[in-house]
C-alpha positions in Angstrom: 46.7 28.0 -19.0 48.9 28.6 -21.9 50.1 25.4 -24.2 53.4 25.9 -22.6 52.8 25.8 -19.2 51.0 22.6 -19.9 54.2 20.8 -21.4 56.7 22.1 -18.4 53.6 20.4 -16.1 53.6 17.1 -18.5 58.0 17.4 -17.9 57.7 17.9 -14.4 55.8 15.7 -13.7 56.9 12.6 -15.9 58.0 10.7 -12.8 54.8 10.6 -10.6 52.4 7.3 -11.6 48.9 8.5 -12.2 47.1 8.0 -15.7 46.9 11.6 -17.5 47.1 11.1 -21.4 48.5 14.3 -22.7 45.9 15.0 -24.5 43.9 15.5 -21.2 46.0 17.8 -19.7 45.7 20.2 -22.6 42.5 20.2 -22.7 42.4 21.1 -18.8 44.5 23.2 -19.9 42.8 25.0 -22.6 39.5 24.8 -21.0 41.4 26.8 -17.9 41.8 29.8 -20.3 38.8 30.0 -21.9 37.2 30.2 -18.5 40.4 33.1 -17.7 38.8 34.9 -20.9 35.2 34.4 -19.8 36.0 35.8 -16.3 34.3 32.6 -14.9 36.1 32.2 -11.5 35.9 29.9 -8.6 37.4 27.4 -7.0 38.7 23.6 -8.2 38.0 20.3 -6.8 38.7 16.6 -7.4 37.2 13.0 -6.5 40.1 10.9 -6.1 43.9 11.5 -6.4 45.9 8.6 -6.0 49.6 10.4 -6.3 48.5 13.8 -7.5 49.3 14.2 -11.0 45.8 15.7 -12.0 45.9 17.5 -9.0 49.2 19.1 -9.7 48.1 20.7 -12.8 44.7 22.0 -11.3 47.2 23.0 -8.7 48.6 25.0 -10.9 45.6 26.5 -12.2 44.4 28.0 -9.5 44.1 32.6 -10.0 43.6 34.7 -6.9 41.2 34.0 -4.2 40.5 30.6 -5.5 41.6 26.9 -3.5 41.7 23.1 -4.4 40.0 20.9 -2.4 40.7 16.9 -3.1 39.0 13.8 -1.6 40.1 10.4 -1.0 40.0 7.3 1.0 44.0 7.2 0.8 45.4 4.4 3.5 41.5 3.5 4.0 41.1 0.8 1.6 38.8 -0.9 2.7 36.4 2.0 1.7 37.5 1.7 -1.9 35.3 -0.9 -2.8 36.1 -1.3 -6.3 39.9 -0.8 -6.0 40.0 2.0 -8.3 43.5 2.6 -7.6 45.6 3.1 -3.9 46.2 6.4 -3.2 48.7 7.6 -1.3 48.5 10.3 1.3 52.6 10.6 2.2 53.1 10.5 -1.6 50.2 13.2 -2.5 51.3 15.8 -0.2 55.1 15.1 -1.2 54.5 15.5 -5.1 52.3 18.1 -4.2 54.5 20.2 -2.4 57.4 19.5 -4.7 55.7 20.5 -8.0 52.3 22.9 -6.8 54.5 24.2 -3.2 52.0 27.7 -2.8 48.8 25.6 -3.6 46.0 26.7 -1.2 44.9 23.2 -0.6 41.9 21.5 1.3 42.4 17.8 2.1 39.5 15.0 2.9 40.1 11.8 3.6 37.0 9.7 3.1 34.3 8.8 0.6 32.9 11.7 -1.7 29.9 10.6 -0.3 30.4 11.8 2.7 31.6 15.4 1.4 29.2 18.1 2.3 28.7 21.5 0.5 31.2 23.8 3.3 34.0 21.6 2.1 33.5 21.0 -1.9 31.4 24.6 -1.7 29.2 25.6 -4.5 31.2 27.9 -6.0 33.4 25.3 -8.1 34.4 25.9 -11.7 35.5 22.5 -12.5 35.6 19.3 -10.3 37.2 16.1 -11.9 36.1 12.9 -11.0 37.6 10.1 -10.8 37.2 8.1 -7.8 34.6 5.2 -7.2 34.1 3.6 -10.7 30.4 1.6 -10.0 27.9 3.2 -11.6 26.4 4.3 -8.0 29.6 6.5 -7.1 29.5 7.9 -10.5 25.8 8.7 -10.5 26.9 10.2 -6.8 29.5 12.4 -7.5 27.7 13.6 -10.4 24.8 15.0 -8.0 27.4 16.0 -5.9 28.9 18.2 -8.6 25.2 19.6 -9.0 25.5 21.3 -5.9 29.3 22.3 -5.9 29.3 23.2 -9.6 28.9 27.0 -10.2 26.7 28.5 -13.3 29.1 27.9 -15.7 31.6 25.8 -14.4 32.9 22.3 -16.0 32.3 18.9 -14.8 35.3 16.0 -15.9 35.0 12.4 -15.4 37.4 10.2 -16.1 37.3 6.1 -17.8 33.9 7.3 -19.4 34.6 4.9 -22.3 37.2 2.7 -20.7 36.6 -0.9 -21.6 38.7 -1.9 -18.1 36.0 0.1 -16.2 32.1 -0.6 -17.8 30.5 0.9 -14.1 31.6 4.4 -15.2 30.0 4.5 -18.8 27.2 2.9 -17.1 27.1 5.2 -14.5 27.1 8.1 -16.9 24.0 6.4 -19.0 21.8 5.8 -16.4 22.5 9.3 -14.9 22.0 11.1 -17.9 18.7 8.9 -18.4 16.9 10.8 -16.0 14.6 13.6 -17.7 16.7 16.4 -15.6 19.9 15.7 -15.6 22.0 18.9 -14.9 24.9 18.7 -17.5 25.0 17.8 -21.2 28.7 17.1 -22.7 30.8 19.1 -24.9 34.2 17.2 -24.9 35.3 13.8 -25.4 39.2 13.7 -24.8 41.5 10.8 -24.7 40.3 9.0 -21.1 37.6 11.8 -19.6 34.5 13.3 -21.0 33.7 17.4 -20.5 30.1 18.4 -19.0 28.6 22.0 -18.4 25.0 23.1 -17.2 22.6 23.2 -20.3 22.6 27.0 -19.9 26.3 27.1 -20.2 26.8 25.2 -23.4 25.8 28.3 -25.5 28.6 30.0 -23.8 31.4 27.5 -24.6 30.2 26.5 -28.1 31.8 29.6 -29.4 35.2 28.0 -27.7 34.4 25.2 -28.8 34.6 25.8 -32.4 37.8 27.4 -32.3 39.2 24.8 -30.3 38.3 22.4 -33.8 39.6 25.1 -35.7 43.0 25.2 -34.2 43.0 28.2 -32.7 43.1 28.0 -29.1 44.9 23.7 -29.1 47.4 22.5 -31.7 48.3 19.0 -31.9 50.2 17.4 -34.7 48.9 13.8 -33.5 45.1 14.9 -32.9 42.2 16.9 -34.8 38.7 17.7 -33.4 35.4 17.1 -34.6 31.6 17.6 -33.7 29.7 14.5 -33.3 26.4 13.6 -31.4 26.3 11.9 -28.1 23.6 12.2 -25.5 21.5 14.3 -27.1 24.0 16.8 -28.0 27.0 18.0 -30.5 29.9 17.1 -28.7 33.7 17.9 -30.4 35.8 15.1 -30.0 39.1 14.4 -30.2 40.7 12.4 -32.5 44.4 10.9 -33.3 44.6 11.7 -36.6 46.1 8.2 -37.5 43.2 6.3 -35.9 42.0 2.4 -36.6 40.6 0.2 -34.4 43.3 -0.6 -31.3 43.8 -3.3 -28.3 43.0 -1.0 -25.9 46.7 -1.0 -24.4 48.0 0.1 -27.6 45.1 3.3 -27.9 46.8 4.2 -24.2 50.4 3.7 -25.3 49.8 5.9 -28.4 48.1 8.0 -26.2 51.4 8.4 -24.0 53.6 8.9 -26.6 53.7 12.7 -27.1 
């Protein structure tokens, strides 16, 4: 997906409540055409939706022969144990056909946990999470995404480092403490963290290095860098006018485009 087509999503879809920093959305964005130039196809999927506005733009992502599926408890709250959030079924299928109306879209209402691999498949080239934020529902939706996940496909979670939400960090920690985890990270954006299979990382290095090099992102507030984390170079970005922040104020800058 082309930088422009990213900021008529952000525009359109200015209006619907979700948390999506920007900086987020381009790199779905980006990440979306370097698997175009790849020819690494399949389809999309996400853990949680509240009103859509992730799903919109993965929505919009979507080439030929290729479907979004989405999970969520929606009107069953008592399932959402944590109170991540309070999706919206009536509200997710109105944005949804308002701003992604062609989308060839699979709906589940209920607990990822319960998804099974005919309905996430195992043929997915990127699955966002970002639904149960204990560290169990992490660890779980990350072994679901083992299954679902095609060779080279990308896994996204969301509040890895969020101070308001410690289960998901924790989550990811013990997961990755395991001596075969699946995935090892290559991006740290504003509010989610970028996984791939360990074969796949040789792949998207390449990509990766141009993204720090300007080539494939631009941003006049933000400029990438490699550092370590979990065992692996990981490019991060960075606001280029960066010091130490209440967290509010990191997600207000953050907003301000």
């Amino acid at each position: 997906m082309h930088e422009h087509n990213v900021r008529q999503y952000l525009d359109d879809t200015a209006s619907i409540e979700g948390w999506f920093f920007p900086i987020d959305a381009s790199l779905f964005g980006t990440l979306d055409e370097v698997q175009r130039r790849e020819a690494i196809a399949g389809n999309l999927f996400e853990i949680g939706v509240h009103h859509g506005k992730s799903a919109i733009l993965l929505a919009r992502m979507l080439r030929d022969d290729e479907h979004l599926g989405v999970c969520d408890v929606f009107g069953q709250q008592e399932l959402n144990v944590d109170h991540s959030g309070e999706g919206s079924r009536e509200l997710f299928l109105r944005n949804m056909t308002q701003f992604a109306p062609h989308v060839r879209l699979r709906v589940f209402a209920k607990r990822s946990d319960q998804l099974t691999i005919d309905e996430t498949t195992n043929r997915c080239r990127m699955i966002h999470i970002d639904g149960g934020h204990r560290p169990v529902d992490v660890i779980g939706d990350l072994e679901l995404s083992e299954r679902a996940l095609s060779r080279d496909g990308i896994v996204i979670v969301d509040d890895v480092f969020n101070p308001s939400w410690p289960g998901v960090g924790e989550g990811v920690h013990r997961y990755f403490a395991r001596e075969h985890a699946a995935f090892v990270p290559i991006i740290i954006g504003g509010n989610k963290a970028f996984f791939v299979r360990h074969a796949a990382y040789v792949r998207y290095r390449p990509w990766l290095e141009r993204i720090a090099a300007n080539e494939l992102f631009t941003s006049a507030a933000f400029h990438f860098e490699f550092k370590e984390w979990l065992g692996t170079n990981v490019l991060i970005a960075s606001r280029r006018d960066w010091v130490d922040l209440h967290p509010m104020e990191a997600a207000r800058l953050h907003a301000l485009r």
